[in-house]
KEKE-3310 file (N, C-alpha, C; in steps of 0.2 Angstrom, whole numbers, plus 5000, padded with zeros to 4 digits):
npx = (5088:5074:5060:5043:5032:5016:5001:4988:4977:4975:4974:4960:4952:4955:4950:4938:4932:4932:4924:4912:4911:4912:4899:4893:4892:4885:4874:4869:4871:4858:4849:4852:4848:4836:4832:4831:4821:4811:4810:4805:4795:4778:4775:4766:4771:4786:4786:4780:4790:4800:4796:4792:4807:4811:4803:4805:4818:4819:4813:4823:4831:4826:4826:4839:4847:4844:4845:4859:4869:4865:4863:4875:4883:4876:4879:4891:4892:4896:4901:4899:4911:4922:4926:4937:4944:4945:4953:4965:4956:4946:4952:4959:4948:4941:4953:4952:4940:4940:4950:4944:4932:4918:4905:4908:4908:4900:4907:4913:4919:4923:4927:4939:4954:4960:4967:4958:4943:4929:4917:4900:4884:4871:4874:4885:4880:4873:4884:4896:4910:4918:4930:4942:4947:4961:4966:4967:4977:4988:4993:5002:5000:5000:4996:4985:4978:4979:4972:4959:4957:4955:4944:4934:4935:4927:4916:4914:4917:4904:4901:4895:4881:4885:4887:4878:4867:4874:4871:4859:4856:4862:4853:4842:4845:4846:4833:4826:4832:4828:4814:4814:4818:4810:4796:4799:4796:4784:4779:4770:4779:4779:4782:4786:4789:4794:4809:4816:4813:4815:4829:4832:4826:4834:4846:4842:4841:4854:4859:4853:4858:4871:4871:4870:4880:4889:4886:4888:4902:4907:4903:4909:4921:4920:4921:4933:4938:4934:4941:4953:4953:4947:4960:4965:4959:4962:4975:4973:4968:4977:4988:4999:5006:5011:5009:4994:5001:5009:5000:4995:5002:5007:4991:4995:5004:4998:4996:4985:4972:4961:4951:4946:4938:4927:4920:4916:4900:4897:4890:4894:4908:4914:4914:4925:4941:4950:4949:4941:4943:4954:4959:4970:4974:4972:4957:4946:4937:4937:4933:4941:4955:4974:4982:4997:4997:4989:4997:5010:5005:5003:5016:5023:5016)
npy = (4866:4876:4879:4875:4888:4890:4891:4903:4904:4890:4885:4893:4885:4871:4870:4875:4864:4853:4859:4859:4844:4838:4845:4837:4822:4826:4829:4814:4807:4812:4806:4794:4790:4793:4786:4774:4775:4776:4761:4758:4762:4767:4772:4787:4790:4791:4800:4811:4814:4816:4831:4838:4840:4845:4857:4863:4866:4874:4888:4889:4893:4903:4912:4914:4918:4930:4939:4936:4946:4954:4947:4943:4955:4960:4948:4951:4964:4974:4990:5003:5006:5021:5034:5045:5039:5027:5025:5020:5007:5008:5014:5002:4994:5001:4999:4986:4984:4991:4982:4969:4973:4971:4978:4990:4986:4988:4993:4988:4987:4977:4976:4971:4962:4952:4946:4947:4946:4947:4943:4945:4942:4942:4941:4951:4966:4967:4966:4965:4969:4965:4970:4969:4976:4973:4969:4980:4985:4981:4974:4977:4988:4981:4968:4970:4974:4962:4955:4960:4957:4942:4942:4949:4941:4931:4936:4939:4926:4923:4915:4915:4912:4900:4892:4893:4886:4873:4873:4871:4857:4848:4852:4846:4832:4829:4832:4826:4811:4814:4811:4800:4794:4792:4791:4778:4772:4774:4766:4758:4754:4746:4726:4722:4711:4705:4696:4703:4716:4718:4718:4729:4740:4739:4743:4756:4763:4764:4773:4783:4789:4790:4798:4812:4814:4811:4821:4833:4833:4833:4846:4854:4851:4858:4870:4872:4869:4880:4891:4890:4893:4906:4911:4910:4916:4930:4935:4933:4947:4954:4950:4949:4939:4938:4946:4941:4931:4935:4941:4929:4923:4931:4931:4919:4918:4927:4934:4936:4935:4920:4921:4931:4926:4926:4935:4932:4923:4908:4904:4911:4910:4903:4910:4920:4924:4919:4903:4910:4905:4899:4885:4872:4862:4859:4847:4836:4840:4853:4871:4878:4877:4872:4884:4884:4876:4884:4895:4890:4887:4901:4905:4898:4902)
npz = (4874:4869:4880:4871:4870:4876:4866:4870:4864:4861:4873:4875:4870:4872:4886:4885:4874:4885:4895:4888:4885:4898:4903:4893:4898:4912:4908:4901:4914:4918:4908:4914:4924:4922:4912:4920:4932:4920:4918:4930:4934:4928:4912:4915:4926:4927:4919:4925:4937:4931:4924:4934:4940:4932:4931:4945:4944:4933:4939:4948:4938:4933:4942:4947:4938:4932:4942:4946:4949:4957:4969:4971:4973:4984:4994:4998:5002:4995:4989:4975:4964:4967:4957:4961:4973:4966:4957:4948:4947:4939:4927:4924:4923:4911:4902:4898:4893:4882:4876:4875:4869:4873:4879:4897:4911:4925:4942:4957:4973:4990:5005:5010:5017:5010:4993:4980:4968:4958:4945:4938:4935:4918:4906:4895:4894:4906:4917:4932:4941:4954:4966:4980:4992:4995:4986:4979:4985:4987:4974:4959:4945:4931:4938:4942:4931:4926:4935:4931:4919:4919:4926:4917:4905:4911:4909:4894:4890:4894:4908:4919:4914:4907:4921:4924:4919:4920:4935:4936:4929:4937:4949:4941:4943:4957:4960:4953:4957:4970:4972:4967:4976:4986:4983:4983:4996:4995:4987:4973:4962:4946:4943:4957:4964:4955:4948:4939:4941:4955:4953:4946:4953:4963:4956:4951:4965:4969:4959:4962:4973:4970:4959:4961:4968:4959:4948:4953:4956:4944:4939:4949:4941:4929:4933:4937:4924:4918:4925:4921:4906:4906:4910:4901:4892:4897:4895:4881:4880:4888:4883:4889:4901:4914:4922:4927:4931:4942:4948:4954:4961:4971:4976:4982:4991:5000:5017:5026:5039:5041:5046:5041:5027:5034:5029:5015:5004:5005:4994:4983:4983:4973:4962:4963:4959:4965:4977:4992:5004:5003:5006:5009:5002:4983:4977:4970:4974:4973:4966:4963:4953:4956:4961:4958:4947:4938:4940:4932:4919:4914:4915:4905:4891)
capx = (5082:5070:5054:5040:5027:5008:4997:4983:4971:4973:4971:4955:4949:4954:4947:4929:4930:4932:4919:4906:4912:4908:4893:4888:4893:4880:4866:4871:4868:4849:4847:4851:4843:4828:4829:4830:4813:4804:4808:4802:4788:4774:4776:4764:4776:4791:4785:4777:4795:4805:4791:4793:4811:4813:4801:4808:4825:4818:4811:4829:4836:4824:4828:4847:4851:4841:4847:4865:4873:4864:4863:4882:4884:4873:4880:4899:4891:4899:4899:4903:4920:4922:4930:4941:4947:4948:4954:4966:4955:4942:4956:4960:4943:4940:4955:4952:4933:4944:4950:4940:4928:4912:4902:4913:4904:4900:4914:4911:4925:4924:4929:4943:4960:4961:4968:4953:4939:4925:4913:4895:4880:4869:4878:4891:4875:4873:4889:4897:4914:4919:4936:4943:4951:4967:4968:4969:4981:4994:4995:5004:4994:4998:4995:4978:4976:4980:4966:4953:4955:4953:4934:4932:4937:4923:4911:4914:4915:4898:4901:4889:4875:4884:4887:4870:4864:4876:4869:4851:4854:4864:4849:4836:4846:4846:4827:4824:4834:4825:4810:4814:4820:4805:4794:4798:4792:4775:4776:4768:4782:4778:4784:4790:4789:4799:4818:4820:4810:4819:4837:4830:4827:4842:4851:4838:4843:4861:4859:4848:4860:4876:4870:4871:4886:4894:4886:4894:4909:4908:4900:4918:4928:4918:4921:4942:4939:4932:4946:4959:4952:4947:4967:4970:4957:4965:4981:4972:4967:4982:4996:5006:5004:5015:5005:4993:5003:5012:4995:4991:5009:5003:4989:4996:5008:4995:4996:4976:4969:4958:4945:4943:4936:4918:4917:4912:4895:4899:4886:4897:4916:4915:4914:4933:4948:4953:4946:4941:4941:4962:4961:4978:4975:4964:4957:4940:4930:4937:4931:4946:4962:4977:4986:5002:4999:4988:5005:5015:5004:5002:5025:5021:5013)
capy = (4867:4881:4876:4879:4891:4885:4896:4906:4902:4883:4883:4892:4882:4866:4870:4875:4858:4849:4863:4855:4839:4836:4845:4831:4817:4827:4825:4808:4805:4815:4801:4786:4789:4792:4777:4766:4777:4773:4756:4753:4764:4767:4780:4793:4793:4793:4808:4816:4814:4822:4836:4841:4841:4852:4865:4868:4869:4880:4891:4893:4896:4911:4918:4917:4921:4939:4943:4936:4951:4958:4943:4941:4961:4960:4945:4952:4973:4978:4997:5006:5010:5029:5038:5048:5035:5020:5029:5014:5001:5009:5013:4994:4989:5003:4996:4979:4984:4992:4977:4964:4972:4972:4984:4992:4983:4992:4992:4989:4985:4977:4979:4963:4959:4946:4949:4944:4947:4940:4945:4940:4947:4936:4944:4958:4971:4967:4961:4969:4967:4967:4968:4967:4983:4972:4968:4987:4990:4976:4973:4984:4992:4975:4964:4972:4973:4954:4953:4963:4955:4938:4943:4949:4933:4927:4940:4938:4918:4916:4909:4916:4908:4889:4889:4893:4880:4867:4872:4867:4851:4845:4852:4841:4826:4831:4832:4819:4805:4813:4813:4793:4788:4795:4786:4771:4772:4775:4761:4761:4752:4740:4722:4724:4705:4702:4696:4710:4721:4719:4721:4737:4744:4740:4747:4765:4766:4765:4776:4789:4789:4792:4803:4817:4817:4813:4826:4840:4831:4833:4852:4856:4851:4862:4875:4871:4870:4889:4895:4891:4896:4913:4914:4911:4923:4935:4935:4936:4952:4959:4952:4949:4933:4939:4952:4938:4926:4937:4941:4923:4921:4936:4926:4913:4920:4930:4931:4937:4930:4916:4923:4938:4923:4924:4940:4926:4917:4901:4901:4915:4909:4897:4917:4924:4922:4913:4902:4915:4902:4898:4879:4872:4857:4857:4840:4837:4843:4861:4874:4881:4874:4872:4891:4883:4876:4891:4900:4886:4888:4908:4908:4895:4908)
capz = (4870:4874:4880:4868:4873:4875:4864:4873:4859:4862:4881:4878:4863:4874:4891:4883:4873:4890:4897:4884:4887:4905:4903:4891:4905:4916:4903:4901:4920:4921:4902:4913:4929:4919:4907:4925:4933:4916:4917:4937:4936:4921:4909:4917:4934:4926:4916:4932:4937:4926:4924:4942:4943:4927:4931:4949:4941:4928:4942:4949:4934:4931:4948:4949:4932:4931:4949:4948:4950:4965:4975:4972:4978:4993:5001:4998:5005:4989:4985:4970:4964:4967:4951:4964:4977:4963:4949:4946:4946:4933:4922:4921:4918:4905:4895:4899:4889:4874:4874:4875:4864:4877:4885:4902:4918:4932:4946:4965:4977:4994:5011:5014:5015:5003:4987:4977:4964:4956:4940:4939:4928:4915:4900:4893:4896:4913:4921:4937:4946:4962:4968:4985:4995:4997:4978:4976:4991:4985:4968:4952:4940:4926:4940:4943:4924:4925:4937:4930:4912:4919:4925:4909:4901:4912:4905:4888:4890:4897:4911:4924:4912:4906:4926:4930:4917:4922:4939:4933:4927:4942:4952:4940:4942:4963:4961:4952:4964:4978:4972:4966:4982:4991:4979:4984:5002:4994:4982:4967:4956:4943:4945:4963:4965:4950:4949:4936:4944:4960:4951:4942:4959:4967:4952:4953:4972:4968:4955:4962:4978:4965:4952:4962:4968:4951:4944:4958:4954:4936:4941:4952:4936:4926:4935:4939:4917:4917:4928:4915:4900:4909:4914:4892:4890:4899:4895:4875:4881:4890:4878:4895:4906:4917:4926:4930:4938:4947:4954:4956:4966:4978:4981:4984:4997:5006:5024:5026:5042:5037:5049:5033:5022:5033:5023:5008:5006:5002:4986:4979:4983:4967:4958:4964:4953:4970:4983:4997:5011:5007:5006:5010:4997:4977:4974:4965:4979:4975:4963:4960:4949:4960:4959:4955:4940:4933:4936:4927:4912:4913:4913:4898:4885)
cpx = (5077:5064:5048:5034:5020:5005:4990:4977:4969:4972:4965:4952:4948:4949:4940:4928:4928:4924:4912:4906:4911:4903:4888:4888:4885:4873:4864:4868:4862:4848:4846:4847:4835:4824:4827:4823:4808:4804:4805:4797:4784:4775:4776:4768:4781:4789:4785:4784:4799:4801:4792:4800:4815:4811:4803:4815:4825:4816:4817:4832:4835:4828:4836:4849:4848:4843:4853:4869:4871:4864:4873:4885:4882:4875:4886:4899:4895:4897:4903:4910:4918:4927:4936:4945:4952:4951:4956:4963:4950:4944:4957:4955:4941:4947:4954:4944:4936:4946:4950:4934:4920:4910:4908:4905:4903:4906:4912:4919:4920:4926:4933:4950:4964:4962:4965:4948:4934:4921:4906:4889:4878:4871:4882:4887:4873:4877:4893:4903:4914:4927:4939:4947:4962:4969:4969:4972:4988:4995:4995:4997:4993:4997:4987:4974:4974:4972:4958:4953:4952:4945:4931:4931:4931:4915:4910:4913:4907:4898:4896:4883:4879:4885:4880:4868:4867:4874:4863:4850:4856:4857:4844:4838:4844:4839:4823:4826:4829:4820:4808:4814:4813:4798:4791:4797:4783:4772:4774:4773:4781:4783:4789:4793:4794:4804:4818:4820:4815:4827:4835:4829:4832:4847:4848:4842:4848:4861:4858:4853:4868:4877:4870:4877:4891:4893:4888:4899:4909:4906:4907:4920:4927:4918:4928:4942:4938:4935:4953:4958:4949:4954:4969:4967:4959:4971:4979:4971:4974:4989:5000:5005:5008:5012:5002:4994:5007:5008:4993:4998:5008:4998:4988:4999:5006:4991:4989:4976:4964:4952:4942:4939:4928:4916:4912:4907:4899:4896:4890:4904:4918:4917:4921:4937:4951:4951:4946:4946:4951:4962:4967:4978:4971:4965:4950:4934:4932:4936:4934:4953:4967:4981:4991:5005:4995:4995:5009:5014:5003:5011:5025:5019:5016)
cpy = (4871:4878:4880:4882:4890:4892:4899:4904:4895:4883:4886:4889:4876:4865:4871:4870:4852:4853:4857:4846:4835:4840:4839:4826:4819:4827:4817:4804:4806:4809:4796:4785:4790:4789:4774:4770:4776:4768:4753:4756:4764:4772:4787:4796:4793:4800:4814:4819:4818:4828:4839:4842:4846:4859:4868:4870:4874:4888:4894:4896:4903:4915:4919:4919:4928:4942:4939:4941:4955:4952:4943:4949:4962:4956:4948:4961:4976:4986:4999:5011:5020:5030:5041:5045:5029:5021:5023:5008:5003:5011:5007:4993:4994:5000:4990:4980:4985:4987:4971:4965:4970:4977:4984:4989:4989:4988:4993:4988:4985:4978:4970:4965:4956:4952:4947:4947:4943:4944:4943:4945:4941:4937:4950:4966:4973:4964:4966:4965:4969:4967:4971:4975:4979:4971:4974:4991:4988:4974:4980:4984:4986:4970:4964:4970:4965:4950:4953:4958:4947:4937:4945:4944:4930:4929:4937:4930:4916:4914:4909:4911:4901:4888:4888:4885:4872:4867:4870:4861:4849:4844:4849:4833:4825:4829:4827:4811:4806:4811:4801:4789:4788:4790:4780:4767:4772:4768:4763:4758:4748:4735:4720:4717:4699:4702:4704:4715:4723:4721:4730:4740:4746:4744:4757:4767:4767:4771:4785:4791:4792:4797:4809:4820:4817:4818:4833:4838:4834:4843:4854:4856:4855:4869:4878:4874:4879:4895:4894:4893:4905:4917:4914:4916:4929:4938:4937:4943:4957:4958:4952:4944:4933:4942:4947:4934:4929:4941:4934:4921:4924:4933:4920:4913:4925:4929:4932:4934:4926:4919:4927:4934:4924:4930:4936:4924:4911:4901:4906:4915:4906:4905:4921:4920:4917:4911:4904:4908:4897:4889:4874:4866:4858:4851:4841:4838:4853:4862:4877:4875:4877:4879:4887:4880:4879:4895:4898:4888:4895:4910:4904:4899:4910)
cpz = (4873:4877:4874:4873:4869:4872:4869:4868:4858:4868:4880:4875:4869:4881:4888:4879:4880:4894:4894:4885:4894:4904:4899:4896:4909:4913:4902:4909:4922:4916:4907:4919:4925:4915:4912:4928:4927:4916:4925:4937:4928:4918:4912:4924:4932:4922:4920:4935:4936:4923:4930:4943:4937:4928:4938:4948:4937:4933:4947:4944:4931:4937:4948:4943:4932:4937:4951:4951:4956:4969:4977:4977:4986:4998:5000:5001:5000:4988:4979:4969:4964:4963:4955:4968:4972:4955:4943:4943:4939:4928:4919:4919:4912:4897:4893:4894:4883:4872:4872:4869:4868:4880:4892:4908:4922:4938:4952:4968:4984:4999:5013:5009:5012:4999:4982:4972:4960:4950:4941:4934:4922:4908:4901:4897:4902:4919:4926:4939:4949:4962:4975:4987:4995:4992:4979:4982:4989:4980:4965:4950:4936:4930:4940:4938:4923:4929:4932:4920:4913:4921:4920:4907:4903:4909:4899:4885:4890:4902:4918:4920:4908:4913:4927:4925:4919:4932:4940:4931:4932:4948:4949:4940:4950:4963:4959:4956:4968:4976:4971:4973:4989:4988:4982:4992:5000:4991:4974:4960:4951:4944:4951:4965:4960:4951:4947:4937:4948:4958:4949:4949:4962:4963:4953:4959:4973:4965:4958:4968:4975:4961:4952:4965:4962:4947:4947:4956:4947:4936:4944:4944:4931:4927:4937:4930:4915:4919:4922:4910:4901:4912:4906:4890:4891:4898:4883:4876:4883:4884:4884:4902:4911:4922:4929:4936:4941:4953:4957:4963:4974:4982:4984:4992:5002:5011:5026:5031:5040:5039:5044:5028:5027:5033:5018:5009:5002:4993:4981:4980:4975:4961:4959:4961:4961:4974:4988:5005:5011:5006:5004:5002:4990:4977:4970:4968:4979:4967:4960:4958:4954:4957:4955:4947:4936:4934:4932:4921:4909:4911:4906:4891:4884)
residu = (UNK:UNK:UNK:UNK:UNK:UNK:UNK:UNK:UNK:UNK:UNK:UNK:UNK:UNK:UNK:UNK:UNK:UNK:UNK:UNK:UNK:UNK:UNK:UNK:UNK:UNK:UNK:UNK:UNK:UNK:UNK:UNK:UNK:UNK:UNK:UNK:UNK:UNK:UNK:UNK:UNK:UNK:UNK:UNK:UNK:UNK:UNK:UNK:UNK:UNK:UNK:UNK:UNK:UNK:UNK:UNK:UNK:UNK:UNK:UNK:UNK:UNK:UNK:UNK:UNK:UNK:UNK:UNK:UNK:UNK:UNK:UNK:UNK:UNK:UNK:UNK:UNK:UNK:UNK:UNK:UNK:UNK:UNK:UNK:UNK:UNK:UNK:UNK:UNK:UNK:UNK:UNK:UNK:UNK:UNK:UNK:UNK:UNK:UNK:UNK:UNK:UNK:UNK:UNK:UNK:UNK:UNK:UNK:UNK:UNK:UNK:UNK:UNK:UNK:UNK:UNK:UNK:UNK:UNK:UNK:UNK:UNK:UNK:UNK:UNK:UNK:UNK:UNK:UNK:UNK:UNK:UNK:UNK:UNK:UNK:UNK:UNK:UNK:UNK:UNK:UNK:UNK:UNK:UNK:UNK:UNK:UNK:UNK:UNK:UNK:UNK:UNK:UNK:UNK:UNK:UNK:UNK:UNK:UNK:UNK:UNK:UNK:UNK:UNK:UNK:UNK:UNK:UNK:UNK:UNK:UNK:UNK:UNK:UNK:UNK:UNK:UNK:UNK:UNK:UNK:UNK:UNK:UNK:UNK:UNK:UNK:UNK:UNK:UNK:UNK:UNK:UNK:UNK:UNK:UNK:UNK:UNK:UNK:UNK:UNK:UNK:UNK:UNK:UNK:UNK:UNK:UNK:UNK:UNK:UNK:UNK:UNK:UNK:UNK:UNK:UNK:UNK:UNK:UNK:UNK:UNK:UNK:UNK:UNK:UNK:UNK:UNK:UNK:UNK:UNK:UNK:UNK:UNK:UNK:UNK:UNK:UNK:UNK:UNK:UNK:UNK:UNK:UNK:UNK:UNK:UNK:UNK:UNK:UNK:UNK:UNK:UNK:UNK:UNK:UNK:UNK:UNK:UNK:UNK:UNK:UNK:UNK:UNK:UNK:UNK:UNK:UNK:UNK:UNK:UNK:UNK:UNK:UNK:UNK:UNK:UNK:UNK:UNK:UNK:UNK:UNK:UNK:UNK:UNK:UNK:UNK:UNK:UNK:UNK:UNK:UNK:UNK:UNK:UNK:UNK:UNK:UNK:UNK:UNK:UNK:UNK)
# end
């Protein structure tokens, strides 16, 4: 009996379901740490509170969003694809705009062995790829294509801005804990003396100690969800799932020394179609979804 094949229009429907759905979880976690700080303090300090850890989050999320695209080039020394040299690659992303239906990015290319790629920009209007000297030494032309439409996908999705915003709430629950746990050196809690009191604290300190790693956690899965549905998008665009995973297979199989990964910032690995830095195992401390079953689901289509 054949197998059936998975639709590209339900992998991305379902992954941006999931997308939205753990980003509720992470709102859910800033709601209940916030519930227990208005119950151990008085109004005006839990407000104080959540006042202070929104508007330094809001102050990041001005700066990385409007200067995504250059922070992501300068740490990676990115230059501009040359018309003459990269003919190739500016061919794929001009078809890859015909058919995606968004404005044509601007095109850089690095200087590394990896066979890799990343997109970034606060929208369609301002969005920039990058792609790798090794990507366009070792991959076909529909492999590339397979590349280049999956940074689209990431263009057109949005996802430089739901990350950055799901990297803003992460960093107001962050700033909230800290700012709780710090708090409670100074005093100031109401009914300190009390049972209920004392349990409410003990619950806060737990909370404020946890609530930040569950929401990086929940932030990783978010980010593994925005790799697949950037692998359906792409493959909507190209009409040929093939090309992809036979790029995802190359890098899977690429010999690279590892030592080439401290080309990467760290703050910018989460941004390539593959985890620069090689890591032998995915679990839920990583950013990227295991290659092998993005190819499973890319021969699927």
């Amino acid at each position: 009996m054949p197998q059936e094949r998975l639709s590209f229009q339900d992998e991305i429907t379902k992954n941006k379901l999931k997308s939205v759905v753990l980003m509720g979880v992470i709102a859910l976690v800033f709601v209940a740490i916030g519930f227990i700080i208005s119950q151990i303090y008085d109004p005006g300090a839990f407000f104080l509170i959540m006042i202070l850890s929104i508007i330094i989050s809001m102050l990041y999320l001005i700066f990385s969003y409007y200067n995504s695209d250059k922070i992501a080039l300068a740490s990676v020394r990115a230059k501009p694809a040359s018309p003459t040299t990269h003919r190739m690659l500016l061919h794929s992303v001009e078809n890859m705009s015909l058919a995606s239906g968004i404005p044509q990015p601007r095109v850089y290319v690095m200087e590394s062995d990896q066979i890799n790629a990343f997109a970034s920009g606060r929208d369609p209007q301002h969005a920039v790829i990058c792609v790798t000297t090794g990507a366009l030494q070792k991959l076909s032309k529909q492999e590339l294509e397979g590349v280049i439409a999956h940074e689209m996908a990431h263009i057109a999705n949005f996802d430089i801005r739901f990350m950055t915003l799901v990297a803003v709430m992460v960093g107001m629950i962050s700033i909230a804990s800290e700012i709780f746990l710090r708090s409670l050196w100074l005093g100031g809690s109401r009914d300190e003396k009390d049972k209920t009191g004392a349990i409410l604290i003990i619950i806060g300190i737990v909370l404020a100690i946890l609530a930040p790693i569950v929401a990086n956690l929940v932030s990783l899965a978010i980010s593994r969800k925005r790799e697949f549905s950037a692998d359906a998008t792409g493959v909507k665009f190209t009409r040929y799932p093939i090309g992809l995973a036979n790029a995802l297979k190359k890098i899977k199989n690429d010999s690279t020394p590892s030592q080439d990964s401290k080309r990467f910032s760290k703050a910018t690995a989460p941004l390539f179609i593959s985890d620069p830095y090689k890591k032998k195992f995915q679990n839920m401390f990583s950013t990227h979804p295991d290659v092998d079953e993005r190819i499973k689901k890319l021969e699927a289509m």
